[in-house]
C-alpha positions as CSV (number, residue, x, y, z in Angstrom):
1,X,55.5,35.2,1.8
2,X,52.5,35.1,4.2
3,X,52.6,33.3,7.2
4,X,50.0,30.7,8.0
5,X,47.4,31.6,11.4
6,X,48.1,29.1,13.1
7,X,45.5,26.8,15.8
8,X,45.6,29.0,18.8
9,X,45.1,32.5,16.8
10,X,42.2,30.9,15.2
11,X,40.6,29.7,18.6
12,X,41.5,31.3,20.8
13,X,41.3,35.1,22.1
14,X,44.4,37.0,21.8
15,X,45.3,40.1,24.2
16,X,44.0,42.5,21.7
17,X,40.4,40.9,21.1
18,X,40.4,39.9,25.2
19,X,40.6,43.9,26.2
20,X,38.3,45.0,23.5
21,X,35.7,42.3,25.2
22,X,36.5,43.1,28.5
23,X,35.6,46.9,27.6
24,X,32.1,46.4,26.2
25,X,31.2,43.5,28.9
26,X,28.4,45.6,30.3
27,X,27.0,45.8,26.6
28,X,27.0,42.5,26.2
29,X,25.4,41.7,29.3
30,X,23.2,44.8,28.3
31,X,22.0,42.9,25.1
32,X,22.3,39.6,26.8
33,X,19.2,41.3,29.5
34,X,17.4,42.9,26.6
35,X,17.0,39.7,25.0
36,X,16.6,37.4,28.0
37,X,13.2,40.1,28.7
38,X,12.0,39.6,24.9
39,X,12.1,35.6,25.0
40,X,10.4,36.2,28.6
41,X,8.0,38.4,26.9
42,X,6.5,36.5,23.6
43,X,6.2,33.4,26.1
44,X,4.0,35.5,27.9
45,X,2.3,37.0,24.9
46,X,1.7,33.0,23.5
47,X,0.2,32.4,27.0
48,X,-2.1,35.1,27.1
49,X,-3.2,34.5,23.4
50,X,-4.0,30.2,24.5
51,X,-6.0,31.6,27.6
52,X,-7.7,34.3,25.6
53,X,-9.0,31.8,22.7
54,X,-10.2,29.2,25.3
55,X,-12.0,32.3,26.7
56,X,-13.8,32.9,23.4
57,X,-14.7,29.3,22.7
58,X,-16.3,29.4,26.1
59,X,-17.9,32.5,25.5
60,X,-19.6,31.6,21.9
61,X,-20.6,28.0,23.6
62,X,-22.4,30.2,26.1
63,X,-23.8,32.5,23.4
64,X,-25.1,29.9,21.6
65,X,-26.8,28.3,24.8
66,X,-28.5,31.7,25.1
67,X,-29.8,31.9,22.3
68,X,-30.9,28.2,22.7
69,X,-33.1,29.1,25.9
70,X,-34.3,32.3,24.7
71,X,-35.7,30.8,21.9
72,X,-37.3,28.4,23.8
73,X,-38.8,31.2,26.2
74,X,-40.0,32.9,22.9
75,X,-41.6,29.8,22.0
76,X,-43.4,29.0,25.7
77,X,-44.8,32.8,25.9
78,X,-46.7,32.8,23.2
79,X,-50.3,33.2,23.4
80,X,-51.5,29.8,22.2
81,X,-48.6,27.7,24.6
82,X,-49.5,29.6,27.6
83,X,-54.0,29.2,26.8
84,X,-52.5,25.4,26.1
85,X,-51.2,25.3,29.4
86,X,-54.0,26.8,31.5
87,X,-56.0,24.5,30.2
88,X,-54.0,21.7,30.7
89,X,-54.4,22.4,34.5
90,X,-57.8,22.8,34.6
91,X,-58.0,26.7,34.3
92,X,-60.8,28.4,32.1
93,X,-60.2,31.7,30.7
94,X,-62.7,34.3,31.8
95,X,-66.2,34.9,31.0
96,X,-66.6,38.2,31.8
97,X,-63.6,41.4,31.5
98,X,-62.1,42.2,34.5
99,X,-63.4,45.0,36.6
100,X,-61.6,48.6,36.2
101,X,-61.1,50.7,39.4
102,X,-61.1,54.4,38.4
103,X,-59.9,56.9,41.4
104,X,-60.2,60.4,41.0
């Protein structure tokens, strides 16, 4: 007939289980390190990841500001804005062409 476990050898660490733990503490504290440096690590990873999307968001605002002024630039240096201008300040384009300076 089998004899039932009873409370304390479900519970509670007998000599036998006690010395094979006390053997392979420095694995366990081994593993217990390893893992400790992974959780360390992916919070570091999800920080990095945060910082580098706010980055990007900043960096296409800043694109798109670019090509904003740019376009504007385009759109001030062309021919008939800038003779628009000149005139609007009382400048009048040239009547004769400019002089050339040949040295030889």
């Amino acid at each position: 007939m089998k004899r039932r476990k009873s409370f304390r050898e479900y519970f509670f660490w007998n000599n036998v289980h006690s010395g094979w733990l006390m053997d392979n503490l420095f694995f366990f504290l081994f593993i217990g390190f390893l893992a400790l440096i992974y959780i360390a690590n992916s919070h570091f990873a999800e920080k990095q990841v945060r910082k580098t999307r706010i980055v990007e968001k900043e960096v296409q605002r800043m694109n798109r500001l670019h090509m904003a002024l740019l376009a504007k630039i385009m759109d001030e240096t062309k021919h008939a804005a800038v003779e628009n201008d000149v005139k609007n300040k009382g400048l009048k384009p040239p009547q004769q062409r400019p002089y050339r300076i040949v040295s030889n």
